[in-house]
Structure formats: C-alpha cells, structure tokens
DSSP file (Angstrom, degrees, kcal/mol; ACC not computed):
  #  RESIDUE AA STRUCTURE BP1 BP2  ACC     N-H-->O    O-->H-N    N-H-->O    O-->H-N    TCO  KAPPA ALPHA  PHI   PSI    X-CA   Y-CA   Z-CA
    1    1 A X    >>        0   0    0      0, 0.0     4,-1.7     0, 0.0     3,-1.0   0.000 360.0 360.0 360.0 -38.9    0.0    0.0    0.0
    2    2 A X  H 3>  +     0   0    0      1,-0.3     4,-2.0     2,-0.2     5,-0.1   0.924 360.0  59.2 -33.2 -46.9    3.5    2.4    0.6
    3    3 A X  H 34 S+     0   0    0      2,-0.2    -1,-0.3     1,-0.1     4,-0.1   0.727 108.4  29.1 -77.3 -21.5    3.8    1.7   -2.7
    4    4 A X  H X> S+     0   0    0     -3,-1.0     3,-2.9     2,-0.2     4,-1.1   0.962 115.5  58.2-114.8 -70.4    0.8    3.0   -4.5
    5    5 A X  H 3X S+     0   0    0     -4,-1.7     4,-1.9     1,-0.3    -2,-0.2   0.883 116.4  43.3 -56.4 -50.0    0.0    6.1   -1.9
    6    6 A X  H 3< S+     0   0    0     -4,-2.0    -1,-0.3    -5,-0.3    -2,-0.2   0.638 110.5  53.4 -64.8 -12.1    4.0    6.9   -3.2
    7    7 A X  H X> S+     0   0    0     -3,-2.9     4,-4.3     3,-0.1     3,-2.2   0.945 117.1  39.2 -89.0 -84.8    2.9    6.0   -6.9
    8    8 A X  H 3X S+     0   0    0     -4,-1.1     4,-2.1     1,-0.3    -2,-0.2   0.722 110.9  51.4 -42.0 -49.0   -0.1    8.7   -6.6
    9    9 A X  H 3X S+     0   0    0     -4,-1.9     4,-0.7    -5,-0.3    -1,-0.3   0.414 110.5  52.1-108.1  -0.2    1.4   11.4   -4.7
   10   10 A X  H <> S+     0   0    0     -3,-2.2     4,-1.9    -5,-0.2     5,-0.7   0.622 115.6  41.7 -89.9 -47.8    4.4   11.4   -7.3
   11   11 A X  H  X S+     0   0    0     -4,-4.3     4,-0.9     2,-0.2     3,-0.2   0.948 121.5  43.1 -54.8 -44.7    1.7   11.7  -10.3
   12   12 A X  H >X S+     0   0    0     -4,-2.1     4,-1.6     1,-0.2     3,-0.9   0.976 116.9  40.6 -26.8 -88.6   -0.3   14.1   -8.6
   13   13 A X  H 3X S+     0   0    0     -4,-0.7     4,-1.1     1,-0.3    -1,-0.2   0.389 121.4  44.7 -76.1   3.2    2.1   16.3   -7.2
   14   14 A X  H 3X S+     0   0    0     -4,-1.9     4,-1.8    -3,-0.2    -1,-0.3   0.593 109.3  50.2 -75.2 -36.4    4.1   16.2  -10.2
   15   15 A X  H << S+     0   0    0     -4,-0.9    -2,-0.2    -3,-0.9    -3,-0.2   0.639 115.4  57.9 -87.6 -19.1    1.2   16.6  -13.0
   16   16 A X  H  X S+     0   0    0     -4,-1.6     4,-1.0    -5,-0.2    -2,-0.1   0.952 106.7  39.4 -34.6 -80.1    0.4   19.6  -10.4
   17   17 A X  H  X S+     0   0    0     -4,-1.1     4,-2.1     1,-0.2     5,-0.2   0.807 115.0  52.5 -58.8 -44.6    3.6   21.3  -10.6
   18   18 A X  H  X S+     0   0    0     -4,-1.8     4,-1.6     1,-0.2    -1,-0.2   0.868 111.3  54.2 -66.6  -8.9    3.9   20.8  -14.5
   19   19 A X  H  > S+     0   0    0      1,-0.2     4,-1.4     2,-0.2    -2,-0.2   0.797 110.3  40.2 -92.3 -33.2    0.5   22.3  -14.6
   20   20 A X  H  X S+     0   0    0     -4,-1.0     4,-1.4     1,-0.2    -1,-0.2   0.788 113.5  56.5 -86.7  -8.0    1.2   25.2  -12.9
   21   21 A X  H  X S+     0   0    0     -4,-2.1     4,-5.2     1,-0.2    11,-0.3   0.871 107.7  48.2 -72.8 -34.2    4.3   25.4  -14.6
   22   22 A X  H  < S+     0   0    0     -4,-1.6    -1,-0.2    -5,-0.2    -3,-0.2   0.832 107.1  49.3 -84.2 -22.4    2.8   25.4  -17.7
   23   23 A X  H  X S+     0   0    0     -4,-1.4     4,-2.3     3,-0.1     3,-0.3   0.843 111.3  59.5 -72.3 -30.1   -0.1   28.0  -17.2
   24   24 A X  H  X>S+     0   0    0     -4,-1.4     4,-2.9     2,-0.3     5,-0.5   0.929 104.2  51.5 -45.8 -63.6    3.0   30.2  -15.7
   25   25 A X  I  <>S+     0   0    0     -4,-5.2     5,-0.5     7,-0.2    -1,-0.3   0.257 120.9  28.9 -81.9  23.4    4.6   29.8  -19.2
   26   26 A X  I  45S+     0   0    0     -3,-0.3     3,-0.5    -5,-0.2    -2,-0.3   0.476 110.9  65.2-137.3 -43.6    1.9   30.9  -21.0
   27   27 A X  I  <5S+     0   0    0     -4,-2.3    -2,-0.2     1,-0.3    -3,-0.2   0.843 121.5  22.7  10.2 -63.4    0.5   33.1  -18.7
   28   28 A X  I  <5S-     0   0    0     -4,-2.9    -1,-0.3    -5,-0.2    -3,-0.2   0.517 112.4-111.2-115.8   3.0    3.6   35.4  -18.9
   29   29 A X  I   <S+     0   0    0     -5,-0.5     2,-0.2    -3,-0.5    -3,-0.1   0.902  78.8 132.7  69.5  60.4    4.7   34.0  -22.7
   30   30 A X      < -     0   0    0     -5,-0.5     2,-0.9    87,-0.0    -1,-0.2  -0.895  62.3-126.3-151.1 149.5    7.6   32.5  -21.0
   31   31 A X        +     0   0    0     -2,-0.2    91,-0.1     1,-0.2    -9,-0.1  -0.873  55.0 136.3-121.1 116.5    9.2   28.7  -21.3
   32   32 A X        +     0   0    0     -2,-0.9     2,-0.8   -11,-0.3    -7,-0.2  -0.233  20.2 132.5-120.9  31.7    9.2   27.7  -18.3
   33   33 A X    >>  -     0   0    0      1,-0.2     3,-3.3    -8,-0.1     4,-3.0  -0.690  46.3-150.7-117.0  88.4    7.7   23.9  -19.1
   34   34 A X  H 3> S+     0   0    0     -2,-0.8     4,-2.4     1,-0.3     3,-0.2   0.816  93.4  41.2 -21.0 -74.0   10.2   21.4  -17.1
   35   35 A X  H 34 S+     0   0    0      1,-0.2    24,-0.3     2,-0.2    -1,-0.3   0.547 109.7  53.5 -51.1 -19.0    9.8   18.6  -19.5
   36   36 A X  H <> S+     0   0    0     -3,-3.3     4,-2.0     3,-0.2     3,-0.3   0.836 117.7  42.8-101.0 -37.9    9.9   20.7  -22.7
   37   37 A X  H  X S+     0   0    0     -4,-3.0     4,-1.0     2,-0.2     5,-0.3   0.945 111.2  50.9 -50.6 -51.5   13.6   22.2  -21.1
   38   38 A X  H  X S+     0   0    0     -4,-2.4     4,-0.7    -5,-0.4    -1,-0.2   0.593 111.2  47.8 -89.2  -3.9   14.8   19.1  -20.0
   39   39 A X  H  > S+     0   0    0     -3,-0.3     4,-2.4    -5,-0.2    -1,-0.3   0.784 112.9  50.8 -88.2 -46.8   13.9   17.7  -24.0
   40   40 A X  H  < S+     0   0    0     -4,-2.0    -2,-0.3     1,-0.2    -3,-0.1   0.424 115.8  45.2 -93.6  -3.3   15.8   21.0  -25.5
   41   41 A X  H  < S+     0   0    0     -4,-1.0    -1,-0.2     2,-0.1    -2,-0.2   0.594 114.4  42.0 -86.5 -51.6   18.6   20.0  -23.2
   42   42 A X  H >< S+     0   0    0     -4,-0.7     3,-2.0    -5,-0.3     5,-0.4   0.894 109.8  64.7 -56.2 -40.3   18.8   16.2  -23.8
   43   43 A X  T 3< S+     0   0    0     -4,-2.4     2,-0.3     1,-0.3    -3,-0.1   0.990 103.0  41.0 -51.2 -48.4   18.4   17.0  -27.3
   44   44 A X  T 3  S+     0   0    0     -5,-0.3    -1,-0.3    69,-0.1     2,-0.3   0.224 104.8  90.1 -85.8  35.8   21.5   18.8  -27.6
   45   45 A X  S <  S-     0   0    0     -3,-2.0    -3,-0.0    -2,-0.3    66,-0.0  -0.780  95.0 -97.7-125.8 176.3   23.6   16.1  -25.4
   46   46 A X        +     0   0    0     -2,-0.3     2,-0.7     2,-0.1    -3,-0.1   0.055  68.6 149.4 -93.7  18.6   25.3   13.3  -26.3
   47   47 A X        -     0   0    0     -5,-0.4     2,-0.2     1,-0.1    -2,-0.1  -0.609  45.4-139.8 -39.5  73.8   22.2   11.1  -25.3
   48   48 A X        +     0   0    0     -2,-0.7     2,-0.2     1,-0.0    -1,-0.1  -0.138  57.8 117.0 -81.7 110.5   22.2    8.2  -27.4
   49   49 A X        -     0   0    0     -2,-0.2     5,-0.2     5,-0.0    -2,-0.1  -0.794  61.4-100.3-172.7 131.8   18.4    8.0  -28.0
   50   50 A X     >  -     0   0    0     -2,-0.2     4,-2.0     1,-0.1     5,-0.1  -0.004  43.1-106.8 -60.4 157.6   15.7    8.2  -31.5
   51   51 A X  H  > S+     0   0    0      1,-0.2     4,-0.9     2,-0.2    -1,-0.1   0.799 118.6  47.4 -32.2 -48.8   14.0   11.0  -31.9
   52   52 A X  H >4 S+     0   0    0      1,-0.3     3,-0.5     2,-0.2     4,-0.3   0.907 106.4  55.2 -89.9 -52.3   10.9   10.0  -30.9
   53   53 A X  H >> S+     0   0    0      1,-0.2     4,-2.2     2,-0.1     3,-1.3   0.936 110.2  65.4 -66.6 -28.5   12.1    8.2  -27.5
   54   54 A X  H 3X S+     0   0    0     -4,-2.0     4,-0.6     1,-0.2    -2,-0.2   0.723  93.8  45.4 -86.6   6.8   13.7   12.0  -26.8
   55   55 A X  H << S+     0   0    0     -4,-0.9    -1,-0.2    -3,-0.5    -2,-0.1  -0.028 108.7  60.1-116.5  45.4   11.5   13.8  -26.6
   56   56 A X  H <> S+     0   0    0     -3,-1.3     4,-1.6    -4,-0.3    -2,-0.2   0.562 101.8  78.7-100.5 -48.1    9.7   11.1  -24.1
   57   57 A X  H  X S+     0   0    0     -4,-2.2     4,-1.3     1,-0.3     5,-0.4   0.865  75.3  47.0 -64.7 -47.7   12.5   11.8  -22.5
   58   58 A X  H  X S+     0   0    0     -4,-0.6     4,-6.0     2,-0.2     5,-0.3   0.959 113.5  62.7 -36.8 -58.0   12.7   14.9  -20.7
   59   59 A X  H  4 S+     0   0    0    -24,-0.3     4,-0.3     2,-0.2    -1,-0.2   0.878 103.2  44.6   7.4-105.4    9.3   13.5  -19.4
   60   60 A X  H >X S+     0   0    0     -4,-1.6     3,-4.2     1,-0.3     4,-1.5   0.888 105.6  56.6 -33.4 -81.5   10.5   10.9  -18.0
   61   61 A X  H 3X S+     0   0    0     -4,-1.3     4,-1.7     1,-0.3     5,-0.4   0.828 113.9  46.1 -22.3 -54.9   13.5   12.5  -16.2
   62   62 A X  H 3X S+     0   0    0     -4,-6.0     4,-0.6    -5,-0.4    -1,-0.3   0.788 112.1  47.8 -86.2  11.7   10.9   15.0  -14.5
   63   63 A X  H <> S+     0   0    0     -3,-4.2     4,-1.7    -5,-0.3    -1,-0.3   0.879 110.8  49.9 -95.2 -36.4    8.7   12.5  -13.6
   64   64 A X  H  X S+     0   0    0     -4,-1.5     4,-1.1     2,-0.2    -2,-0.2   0.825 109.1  53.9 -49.3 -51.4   11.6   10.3  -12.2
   65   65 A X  H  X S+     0   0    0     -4,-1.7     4,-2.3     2,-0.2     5,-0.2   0.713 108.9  52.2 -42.0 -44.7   12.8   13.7  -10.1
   66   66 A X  H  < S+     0   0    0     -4,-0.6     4,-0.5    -5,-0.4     5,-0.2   0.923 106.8  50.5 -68.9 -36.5    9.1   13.8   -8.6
   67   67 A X  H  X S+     0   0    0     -4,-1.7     4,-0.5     1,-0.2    -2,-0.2   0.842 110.7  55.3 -83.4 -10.4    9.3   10.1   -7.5
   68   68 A X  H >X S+     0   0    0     -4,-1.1     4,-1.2     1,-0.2     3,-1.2   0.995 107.9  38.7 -69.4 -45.8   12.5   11.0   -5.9
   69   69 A X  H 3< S+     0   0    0     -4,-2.3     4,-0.2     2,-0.3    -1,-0.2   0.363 116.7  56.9 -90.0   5.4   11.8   13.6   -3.7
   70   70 A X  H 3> S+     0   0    0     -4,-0.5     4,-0.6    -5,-0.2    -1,-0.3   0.555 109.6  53.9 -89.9 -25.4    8.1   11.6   -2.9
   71   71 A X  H <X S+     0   0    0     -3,-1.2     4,-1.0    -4,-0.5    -2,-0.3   0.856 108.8  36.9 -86.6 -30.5   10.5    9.3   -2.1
   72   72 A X  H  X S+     0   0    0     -4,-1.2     4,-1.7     2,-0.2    -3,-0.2   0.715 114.5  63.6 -87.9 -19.1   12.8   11.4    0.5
   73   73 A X  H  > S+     0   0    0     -4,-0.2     4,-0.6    -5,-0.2    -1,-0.2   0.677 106.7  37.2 -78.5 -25.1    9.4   12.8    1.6
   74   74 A X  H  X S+     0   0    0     -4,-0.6     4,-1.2    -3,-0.2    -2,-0.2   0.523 110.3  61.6-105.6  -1.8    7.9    9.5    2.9
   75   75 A X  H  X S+     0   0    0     -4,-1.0     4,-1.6     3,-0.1    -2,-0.2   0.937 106.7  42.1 -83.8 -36.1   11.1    8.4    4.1
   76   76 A X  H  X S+     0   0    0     -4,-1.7     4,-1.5     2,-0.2     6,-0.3   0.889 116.4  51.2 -55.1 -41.4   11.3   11.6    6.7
   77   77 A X  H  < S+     0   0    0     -4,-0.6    -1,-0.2     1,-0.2    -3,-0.1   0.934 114.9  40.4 -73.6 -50.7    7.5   11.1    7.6
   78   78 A X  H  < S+     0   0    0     -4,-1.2    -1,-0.2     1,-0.2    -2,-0.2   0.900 124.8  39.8 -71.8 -19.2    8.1    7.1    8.4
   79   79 A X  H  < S+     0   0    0     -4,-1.6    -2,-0.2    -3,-0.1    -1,-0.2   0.639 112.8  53.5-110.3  -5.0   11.5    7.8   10.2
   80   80 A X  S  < S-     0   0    0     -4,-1.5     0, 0.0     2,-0.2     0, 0.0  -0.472  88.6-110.7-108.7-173.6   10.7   11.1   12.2
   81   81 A X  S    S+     0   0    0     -2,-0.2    -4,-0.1     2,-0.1     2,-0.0   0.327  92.2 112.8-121.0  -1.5    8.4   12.2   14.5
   82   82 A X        -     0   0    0     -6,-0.3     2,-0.3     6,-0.0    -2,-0.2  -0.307  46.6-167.2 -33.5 127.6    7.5   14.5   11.2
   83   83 A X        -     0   0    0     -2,-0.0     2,-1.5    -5,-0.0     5,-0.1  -0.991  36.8 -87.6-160.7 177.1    4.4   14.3    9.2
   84   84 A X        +     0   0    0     -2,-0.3     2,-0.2   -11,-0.1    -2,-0.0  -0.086  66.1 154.5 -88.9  79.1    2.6   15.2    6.2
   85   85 A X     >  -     0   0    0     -2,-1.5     4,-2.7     1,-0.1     5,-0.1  -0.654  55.7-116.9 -85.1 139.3    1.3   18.3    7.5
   86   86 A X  H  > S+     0   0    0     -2,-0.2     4,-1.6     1,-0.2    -1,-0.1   0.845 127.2  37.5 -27.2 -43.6    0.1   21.6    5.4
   87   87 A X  H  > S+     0   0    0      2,-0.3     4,-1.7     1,-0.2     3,-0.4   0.921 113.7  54.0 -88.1 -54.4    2.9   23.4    7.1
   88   88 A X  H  > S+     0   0    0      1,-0.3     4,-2.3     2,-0.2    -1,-0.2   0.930 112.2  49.9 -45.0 -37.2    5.3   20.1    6.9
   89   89 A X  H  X S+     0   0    0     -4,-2.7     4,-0.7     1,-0.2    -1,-0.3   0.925 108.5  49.4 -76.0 -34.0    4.4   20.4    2.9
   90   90 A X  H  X S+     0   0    0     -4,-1.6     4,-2.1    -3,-0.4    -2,-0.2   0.762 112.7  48.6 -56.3 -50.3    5.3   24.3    2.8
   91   91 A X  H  X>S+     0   0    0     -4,-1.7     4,-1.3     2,-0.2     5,-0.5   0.999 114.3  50.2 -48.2 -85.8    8.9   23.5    4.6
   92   92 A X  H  <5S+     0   0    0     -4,-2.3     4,-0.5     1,-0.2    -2,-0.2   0.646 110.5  42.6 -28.6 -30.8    9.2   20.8    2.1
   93   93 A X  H >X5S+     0   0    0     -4,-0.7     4,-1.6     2,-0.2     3,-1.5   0.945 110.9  57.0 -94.9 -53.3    8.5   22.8   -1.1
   94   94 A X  H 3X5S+     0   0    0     -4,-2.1     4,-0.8     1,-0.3    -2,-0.2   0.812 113.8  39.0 -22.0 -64.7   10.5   25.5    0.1
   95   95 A X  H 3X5S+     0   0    0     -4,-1.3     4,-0.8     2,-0.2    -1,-0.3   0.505 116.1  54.7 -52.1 -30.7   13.4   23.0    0.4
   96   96 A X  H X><S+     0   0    0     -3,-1.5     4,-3.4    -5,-0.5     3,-0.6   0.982 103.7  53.2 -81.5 -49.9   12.3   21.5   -2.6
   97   97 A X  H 3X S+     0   0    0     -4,-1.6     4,-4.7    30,-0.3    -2,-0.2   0.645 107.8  46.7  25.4 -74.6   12.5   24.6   -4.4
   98   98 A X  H 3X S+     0   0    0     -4,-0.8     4,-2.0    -5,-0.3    -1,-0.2   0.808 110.2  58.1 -91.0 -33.1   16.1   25.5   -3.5
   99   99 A X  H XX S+     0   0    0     -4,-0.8     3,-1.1    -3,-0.6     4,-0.6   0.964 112.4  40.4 -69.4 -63.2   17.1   21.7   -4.5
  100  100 A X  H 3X S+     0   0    0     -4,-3.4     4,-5.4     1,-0.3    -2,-0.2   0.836 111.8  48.6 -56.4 -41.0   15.7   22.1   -8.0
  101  101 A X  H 3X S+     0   0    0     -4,-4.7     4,-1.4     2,-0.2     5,-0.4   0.978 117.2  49.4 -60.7 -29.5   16.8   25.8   -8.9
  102  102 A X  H XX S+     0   0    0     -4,-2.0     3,-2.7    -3,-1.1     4,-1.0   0.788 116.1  50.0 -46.0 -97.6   20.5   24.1   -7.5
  103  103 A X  H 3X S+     0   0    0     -4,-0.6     4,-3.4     1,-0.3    -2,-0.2   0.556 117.4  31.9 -18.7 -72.5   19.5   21.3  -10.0
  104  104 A X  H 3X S+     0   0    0     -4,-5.4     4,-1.2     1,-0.2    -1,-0.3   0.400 113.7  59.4-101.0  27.3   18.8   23.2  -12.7
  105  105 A X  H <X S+     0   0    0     -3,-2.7     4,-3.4    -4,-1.4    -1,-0.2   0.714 112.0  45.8 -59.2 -72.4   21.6   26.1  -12.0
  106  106 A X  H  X S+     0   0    0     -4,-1.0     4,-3.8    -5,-0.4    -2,-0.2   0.999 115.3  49.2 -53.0 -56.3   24.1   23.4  -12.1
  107  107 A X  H  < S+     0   0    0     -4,-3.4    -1,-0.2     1,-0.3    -2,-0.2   0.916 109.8  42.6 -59.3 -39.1   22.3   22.1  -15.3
  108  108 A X  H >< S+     0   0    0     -4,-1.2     3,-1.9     1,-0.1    -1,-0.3   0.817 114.2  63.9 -65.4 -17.3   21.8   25.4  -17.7
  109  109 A X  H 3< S+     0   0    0     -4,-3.4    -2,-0.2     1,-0.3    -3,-0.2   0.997 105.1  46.2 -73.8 -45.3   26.3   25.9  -16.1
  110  110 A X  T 3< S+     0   0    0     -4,-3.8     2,-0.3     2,-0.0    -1,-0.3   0.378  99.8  91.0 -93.3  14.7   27.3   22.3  -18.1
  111  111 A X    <   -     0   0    0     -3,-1.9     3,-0.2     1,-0.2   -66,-0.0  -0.756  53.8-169.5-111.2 175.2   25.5   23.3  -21.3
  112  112 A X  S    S+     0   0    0     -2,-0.3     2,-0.5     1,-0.3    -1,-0.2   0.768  87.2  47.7-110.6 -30.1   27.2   25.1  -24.0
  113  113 A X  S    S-     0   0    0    -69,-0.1    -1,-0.3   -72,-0.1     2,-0.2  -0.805  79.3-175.9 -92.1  69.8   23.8   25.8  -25.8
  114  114 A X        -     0   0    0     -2,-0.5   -73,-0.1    -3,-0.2    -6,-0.1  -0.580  25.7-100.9 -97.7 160.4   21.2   27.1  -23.3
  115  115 A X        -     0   0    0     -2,-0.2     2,-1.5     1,-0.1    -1,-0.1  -0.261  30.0-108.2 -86.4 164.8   17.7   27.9  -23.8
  116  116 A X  S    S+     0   0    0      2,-0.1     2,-0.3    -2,-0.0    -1,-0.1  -0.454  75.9 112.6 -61.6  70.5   16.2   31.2  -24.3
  117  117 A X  S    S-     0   0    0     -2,-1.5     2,-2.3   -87,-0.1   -85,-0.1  -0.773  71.9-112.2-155.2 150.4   14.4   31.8  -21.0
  118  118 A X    >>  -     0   0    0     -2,-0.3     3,-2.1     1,-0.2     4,-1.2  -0.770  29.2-145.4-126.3 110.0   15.5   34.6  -18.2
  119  119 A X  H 3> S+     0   0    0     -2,-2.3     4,-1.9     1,-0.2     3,-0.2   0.698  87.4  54.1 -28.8 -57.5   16.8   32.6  -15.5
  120  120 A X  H 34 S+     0   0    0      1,-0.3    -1,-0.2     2,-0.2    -2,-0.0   0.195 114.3  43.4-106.8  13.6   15.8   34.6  -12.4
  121  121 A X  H <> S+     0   0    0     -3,-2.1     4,-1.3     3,-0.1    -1,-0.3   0.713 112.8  50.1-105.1 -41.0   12.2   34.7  -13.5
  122  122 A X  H  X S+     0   0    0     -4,-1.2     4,-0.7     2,-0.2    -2,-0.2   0.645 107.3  58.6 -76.4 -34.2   12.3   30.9  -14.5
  123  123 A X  H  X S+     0   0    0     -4,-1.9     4,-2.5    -5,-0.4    -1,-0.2   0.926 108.8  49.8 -75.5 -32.0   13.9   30.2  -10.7
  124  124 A X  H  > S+     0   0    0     -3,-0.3     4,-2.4     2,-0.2    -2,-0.2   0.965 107.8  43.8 -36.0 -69.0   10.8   31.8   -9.4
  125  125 A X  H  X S+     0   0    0     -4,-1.3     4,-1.9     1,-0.3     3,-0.4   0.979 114.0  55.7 -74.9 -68.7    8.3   30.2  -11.0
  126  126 A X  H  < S+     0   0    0     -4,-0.7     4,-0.5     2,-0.2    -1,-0.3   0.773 106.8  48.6  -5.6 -76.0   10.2   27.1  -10.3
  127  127 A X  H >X S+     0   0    0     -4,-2.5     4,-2.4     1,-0.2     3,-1.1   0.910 114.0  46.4 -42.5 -57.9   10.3   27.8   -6.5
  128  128 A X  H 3X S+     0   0    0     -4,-2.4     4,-1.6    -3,-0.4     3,-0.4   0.985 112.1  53.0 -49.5 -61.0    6.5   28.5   -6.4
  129  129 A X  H 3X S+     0   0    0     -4,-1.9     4,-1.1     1,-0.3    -1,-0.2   0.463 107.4  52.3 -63.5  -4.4    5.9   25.4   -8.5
  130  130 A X  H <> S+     0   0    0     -3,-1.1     4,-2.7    -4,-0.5    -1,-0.3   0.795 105.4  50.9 -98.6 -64.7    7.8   23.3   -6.2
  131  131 A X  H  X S+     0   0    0     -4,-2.4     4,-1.7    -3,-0.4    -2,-0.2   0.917 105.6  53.7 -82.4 -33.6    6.1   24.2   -3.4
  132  132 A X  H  X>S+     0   0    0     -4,-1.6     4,-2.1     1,-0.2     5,-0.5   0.988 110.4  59.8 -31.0 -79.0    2.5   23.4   -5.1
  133  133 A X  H  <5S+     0   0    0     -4,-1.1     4,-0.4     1,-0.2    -2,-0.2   0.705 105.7  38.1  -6.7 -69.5    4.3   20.0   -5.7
  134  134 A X  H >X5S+     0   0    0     -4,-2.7     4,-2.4     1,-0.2     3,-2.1   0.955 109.3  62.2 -82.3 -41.5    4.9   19.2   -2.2
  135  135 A X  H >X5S+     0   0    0     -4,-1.7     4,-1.9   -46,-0.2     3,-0.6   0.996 115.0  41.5 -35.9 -64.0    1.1   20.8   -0.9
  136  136 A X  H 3X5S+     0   0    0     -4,-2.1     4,-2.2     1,-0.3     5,-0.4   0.933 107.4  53.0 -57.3 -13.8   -0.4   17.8   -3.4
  137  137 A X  H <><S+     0   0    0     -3,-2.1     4,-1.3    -5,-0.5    -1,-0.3   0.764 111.5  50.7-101.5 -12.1    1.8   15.2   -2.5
  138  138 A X  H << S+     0   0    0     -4,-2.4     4,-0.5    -3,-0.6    -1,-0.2   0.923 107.8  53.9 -76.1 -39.5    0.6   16.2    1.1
  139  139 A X  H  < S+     0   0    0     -4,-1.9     3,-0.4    -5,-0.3    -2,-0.2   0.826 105.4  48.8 -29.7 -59.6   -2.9   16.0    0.0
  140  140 A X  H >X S+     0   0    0     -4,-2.2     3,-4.4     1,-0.2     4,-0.8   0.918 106.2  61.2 -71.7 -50.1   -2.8   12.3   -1.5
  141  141 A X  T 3< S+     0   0    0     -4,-1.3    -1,-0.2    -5,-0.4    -2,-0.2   0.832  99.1  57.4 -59.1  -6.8   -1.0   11.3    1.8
  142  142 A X  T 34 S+     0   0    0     -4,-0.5    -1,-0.3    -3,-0.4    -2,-0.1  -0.036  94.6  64.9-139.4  46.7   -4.2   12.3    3.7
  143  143 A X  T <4        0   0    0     -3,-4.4    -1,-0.2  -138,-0.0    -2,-0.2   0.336 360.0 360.0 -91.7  -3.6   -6.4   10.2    2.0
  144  144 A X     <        0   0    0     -4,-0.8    -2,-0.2    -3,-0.2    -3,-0.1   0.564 360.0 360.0 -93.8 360.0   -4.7    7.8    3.2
C-alpha cells in the first residue's frame, strides 16, 4: 500500500507542478515547461536515443525527479516524529524549491547551448511550483 500512496502522490504532485508550470509559461509568454527544457537540453547532449524516445525523454526524467523527492518525503515522515502536515508540505516545497533551482543552475552551467528563458524569472516560478508540488503530494497522503 506504501507503494501506490507513493505512486499517486508522485503523479499528482508532479502533474500539479507541471501544470502550474505550464499556465506560468503561457500566462507570462515564457518557457518555463520542465519537460519541454529538459527535452531542448537532452536533445543537444550526447544522449544516445531516437528522436521519438527523446523527446519522451525529458518527461520521464521529471517524472523520475518527482518520484524521488516523494520518495525522500515518505522516508522523513516514516522515520521522524514528522508528518505530512500543510505546514510540513510548505517546509518541504521550500526545500524542494532551492534543491531544483541548485538542480537546474548546475544544469543550464554544463551546457554550451542554453535555452532562451531569463533565469531569475524561470527560478521563481520554479520555487512556487515546487512548493504546489509538495502541498499535493501532502494531499494524496491524507487520503490515506
């Protein structure tokens, strides 16, 4: 049952955060679309993979990213005296937040080709969308 309440609260809070990411980037006429980055960035890497499976990829990768930090999120709640509280989800997205713009800091530094996007508006919206993220993934855990 761990497994499927961890299954959900990564699709959720992940099909959340892309959702808001993605009314953000059109909203302000911006690309701010995780998956669509993280495709224009695999594309141009040495990522041996057909067309068609790369631009799956980027996907994948953020959907993979969601089930980690769903994963570090039920591991604090089962091993502390922590738990998947409103406030506890707000901490968390904060913290999640600051991991991803690191993440993807680090990621626009090791390309040579970056996309057209202005960074310190795209780290915002990031941060915000982060913290929606972890508010869902708190959500699914109290239905159960």
């Amino acid at each position: 049952m761990e497994a499927v309440k961890i299954l959900l609260a990564t699709i959720a809070g992940t099909s959340a955060m892309t959702a808001f990411s993605y009314l953000a980037s059109e909203t302000f006429r911006e690309l701010w679309k995780e998956p669509v980055l993280l495709n224009i960035l695999t594309s141009r890497s040495s990522v041996a993979l057909e067309p068609r499976r790369k631009s799956m990829f980027g996907w994948f990768l953020h959907y993979l990213f969601g089930l980690l930090f769903v994963a570090c999120y039920h591991w604090i709640w089962s091993s502390s005296y922590a738990n998947p509280t409103w406030f506890c989800g707000l901490i968390f997205g904060i913290i999640s937040g600051m991991i991803g713009i690191a993440g993807w800091f680090f990621l626009f530094k090791l390309t040579d080709q970056k996309p057209k996007i202005k960074v310190g508006q795209y780290y915002l919206q990031l941060f915000l969308a982060h913290i929606v993220f972890a508010l869902v993934v708190v959500g699914v855990y109290k239905l159960f």
